[in-house]
N, C-alpha and C positions, 0 to 999 in steps of 0.2 A: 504494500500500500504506500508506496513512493509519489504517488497523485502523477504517474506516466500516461499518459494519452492513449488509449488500446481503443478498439472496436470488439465491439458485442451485439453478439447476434440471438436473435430469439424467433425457435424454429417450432412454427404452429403444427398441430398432427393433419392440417390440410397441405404442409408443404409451404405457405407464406414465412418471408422472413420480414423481419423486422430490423434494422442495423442501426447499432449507436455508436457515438465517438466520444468518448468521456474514459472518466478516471473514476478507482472503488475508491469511495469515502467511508465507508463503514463495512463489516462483515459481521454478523452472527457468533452465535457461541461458537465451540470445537466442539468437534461429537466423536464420541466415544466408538471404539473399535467395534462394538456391536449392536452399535444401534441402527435406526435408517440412515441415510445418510439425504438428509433436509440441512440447505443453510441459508440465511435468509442474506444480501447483499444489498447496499445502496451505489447508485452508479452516478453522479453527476456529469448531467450530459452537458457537451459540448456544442455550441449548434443548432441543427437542423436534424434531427433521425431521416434516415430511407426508412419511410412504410409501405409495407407489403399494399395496401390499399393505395398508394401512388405508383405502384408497379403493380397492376391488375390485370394492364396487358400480357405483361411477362408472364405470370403464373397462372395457372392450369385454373 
């Protein structure tokens, strides 16, 4: 969590993606080697996101 500029992507179960340009500003607990593996993230975005919904031509 250095606040580095990454892209994040978030892939719907119809195949739309979603892309962001930001940096984690927060993370969740740590979870335990047997538990689920759930972690909740804050992303501040950079920008403007690509929405799956502005590229509807593109996807199926």
């Amino acid at each position: 969590m250095s606040g580095d500029e990454k892209s994040y992507k978030i892939k719907y179960p119809n195949g739309a993606v979603d892309l962001f340009t930001g940096w984690v500003n927060s993370l969740g607990k740590t979870i335990a080697r047997n538990e689920v593996i759930t972690r909740s993230a804050q992303i501040t975005n950079k920008g403007k996101p690509s929405l799956a919904e502005d590229n509807s031509s593109i996807n199926p």
